[in-house]
Structure formats: structure tokens, C-alpha cells
N, C-alpha and C positions, 0 to 999 in steps of 0.2 A: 504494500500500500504506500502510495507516495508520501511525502512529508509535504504536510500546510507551507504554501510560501509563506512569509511575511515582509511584510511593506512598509518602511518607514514613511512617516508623514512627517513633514517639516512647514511648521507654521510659520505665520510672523505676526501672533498678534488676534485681535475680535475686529471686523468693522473693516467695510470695504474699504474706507477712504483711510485709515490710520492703521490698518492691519490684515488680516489675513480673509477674504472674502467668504465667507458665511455658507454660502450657499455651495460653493464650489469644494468646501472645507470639505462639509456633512455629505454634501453626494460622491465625493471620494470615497469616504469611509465606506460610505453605503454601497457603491460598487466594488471596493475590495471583500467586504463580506460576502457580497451577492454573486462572487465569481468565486468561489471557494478558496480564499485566501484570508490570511490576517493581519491585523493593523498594529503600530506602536506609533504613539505621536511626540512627538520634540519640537522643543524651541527653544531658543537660544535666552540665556538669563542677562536682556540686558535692558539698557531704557528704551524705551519706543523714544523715537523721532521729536513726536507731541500726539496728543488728543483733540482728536475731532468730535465734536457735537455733531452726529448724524443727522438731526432734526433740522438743526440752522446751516449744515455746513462749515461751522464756524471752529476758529483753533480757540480749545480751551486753556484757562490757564491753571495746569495741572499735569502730574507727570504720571505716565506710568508703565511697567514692565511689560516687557514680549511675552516671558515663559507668565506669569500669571495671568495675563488677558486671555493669552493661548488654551491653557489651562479651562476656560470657558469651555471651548468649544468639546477639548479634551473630557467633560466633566469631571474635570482634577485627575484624569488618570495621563499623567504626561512627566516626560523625561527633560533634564537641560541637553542641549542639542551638546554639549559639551563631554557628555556619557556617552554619544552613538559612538558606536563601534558597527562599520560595514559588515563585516567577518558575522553579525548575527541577524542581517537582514539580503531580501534577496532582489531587494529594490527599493528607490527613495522616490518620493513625489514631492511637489510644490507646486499646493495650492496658488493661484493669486492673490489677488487683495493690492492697495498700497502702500501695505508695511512690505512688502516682496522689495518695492524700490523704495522704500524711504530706510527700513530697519533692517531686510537681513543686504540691502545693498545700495548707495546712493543713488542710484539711474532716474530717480526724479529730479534728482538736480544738477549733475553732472552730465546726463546722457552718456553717449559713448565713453567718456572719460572716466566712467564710474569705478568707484573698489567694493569687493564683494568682503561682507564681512569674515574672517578671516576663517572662525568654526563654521559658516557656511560655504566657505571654499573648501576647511576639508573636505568634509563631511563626502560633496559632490565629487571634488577629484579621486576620491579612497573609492568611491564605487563604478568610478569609469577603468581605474586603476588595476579592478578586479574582475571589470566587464560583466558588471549588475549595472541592471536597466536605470534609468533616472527619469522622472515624468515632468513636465512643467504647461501647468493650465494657465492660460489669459499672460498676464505680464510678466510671468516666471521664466521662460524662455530669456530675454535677456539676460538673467544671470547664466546661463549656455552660453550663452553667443560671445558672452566677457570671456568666461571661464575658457572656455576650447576653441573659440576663431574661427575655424573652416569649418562649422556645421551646418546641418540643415534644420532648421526651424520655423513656425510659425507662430503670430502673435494676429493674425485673421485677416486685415487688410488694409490697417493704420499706416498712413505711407510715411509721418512722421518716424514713430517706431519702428519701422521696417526700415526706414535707412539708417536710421544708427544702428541698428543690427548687422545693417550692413558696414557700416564703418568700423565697429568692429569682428571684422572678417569671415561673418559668417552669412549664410544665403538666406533668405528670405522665401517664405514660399506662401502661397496667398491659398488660404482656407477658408470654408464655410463652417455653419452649424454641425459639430460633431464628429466636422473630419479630422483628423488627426495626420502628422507630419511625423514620420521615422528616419531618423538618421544613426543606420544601420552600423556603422564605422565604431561611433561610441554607443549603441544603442540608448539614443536620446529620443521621447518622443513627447510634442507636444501639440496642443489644441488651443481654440482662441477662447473660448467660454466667452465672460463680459466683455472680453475686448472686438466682443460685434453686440450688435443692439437685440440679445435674446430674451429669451423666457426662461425660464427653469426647468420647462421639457425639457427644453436644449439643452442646457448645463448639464443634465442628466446623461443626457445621451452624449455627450462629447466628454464628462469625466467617466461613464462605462467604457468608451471604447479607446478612450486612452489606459484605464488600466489593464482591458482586453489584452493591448498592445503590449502592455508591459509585461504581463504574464505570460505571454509567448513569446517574448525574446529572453526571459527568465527560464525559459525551459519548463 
């Protein structure tokens, strides 16, 4: 009888606009279970960026942590991204959100010039290193595109986004609802989610068949 994969999940945070996006978070989990595999989720213990008020949009004035925001979604069952060890998981994902570019890497402000935080560069490079799969939904692919250079990725059909993708060395490849982008070399594979004007069918159907993906390049 095979052995259960398991899938790291790599947050950055609650709340689309200052952290890990919600929706795309929970329908991950919910597709790794729903494909017979299992989940551990992590995030890095540090300060978020800032606090956005969802309501107004507006920057609060107040501070607070990745891993304990994260931790939300987690309902408290979560690790600091600082314990992952590759060697006990057989795949990593990341979710989007705007903690993806504001907390686990600059790319909102920087753009192409960006640095990725340092335990989420390991973390990524330990699992291309080992050649386990790595997933990135909606704005997460940019940290690939930093990290490795000559990939192929998608972020949906932002031509803004897609050229600093391109700037930093990597291809751009223009997707719809649900389809997924495989770059077969690192086996990286990634989908647009939010970063097209969807629903949450769609979110659904583009975080399944990204894990789909993951799980058969996992073997």
C-alpha cells in the first residue's frame, strides 16, 4: 500500500490584501485532502509588513505576526517555517495573498529587484534541490521566477506582472481559469487564481488541479 504524500503549505499571513489569501489558502487544503494526500502548514515567525483594515482598505496602525495570523487559517495547528525540513514532505505550495509580496518577499515594492525572505528561499530551493514539486497560486509564482530565472510560469494575464517576470529571467505564459502552467525542468507548477477577475468555483478548480499536478510529478 503506498505511503500518504504530504504537502507543505506555506503561508504568509490572514487577508488578501496584508496576507495570505483566504480562499485560495482553505481550497488548497481542501484539494490536498480531496486527492488523497496530507497537509502541514508553516509560516515564517516574523512581523507582517503592516495591517490592512479589509473593510476600508485602509493601513492600520498596529502590528502584527505572519506565523500567528497564519495560524488563523491553520486553526492553531501550524509550524514556524523555520522547523521545515524538505526531507519530511513530498511537496511545498504557496498560496497567494499580498503578504506572498509584501512579507514572505518584497515584489510589491521592488518589483523585479525584489529579495525573497531568506527561510522562504530555503525552504523553496531544499525542495527543487531534491526534485519535490513546488506549487504557486495567483502572485506566488514571482517568488519562482526571482528564485530560478529560466522558468516557466504563470500569474494569468497581468502584462504589468508578467514583464517583471520576465525581467527577471523567467517566461511568462498567459492562462485562464484553472489552467495550470508546468515547468517540468524544476517541476514548478503554477495557476492564476485572483490574479484574473474569478469566482471561487474557479479558485477551486485551479487550486485542484494544481495540486493534481503536483501529485503526479510527486510520483
Amino acid at each position: 500500500m503506498s505511503r500518504t504524500k504530504k504537502i507543505a503549505v506555506l503561508l504568509a499571513g490572514c487577508g488578501v490584501f496584508d496576507g495570505a489569501e483566504i480562499h485560495e489558502a482553505t481550497l488548497t487544503l481542501y484539494a490536498i485532502r480531496k486527492n488523497g494526500a496530507d497537509y502541514k502548514i508553516l509560516a515564517p515567525d516574523i512581523p507582517q509588513h503592516h495591517v490592512i483594515n479589509h473593510l476600508t482598505g485602509e493601513v492600520m496602525n498596529e502590528k502584527r505576526n505572519v506565523l500567528v495570523e497564519s495560524a488563523r487559517i491553520a486553526r492553531g495547528q501550524i509550524q514556524p517555517l523555520d522547523d521545515f525540513r524538505a526531507g519530511d514532505f513530498d511537496a511545498l505550495i504557496m498560496p497567494g495573498g499580498f503578504g506572498v509580496v509584501k512579507n514572505l518577499s518584497s515584489f510589491a515594492f521592488d518589483g523585479a529587484g525584489c529579495t525573497v525572505h531568506h527561510s522562504v528561499e530555503k525552504a523553496v530551493r531544499e525542495m527543487v534541490r531534491l526534485s519535490k514539486p513546488v506549487g504557486a497560486l495567483c502572485i506566488a509564482p514571482v517568488i519562482l521566477a526571482k528564485l530560478f530565472g529560466a522558468v516557466d510560469v504563470t500569474i494569468g494575464n497581468d502584462k504589468e506582472t508578467a514583464a517583471a517576470i520576465g525581467q527577471m529571467g523567467a517566461r511568462h505564459i498567459t492562462a485562464s481559469h484553472g489552467e495550470v502552467v508546468v515547468d517540468r525542468k524544476y517541476k514548478l507548477v503554477s495557476t492564476p487564481c485572483y490574479m484574473l477577475d474569478a469566482n471561487i468555483v474557479q479558485i477551486a478548480e485551479g487550486a485542484e488541479n494544481l495540486v493534481k499536478a503536483i501529485l503526479e510529478l510527486a510520483g
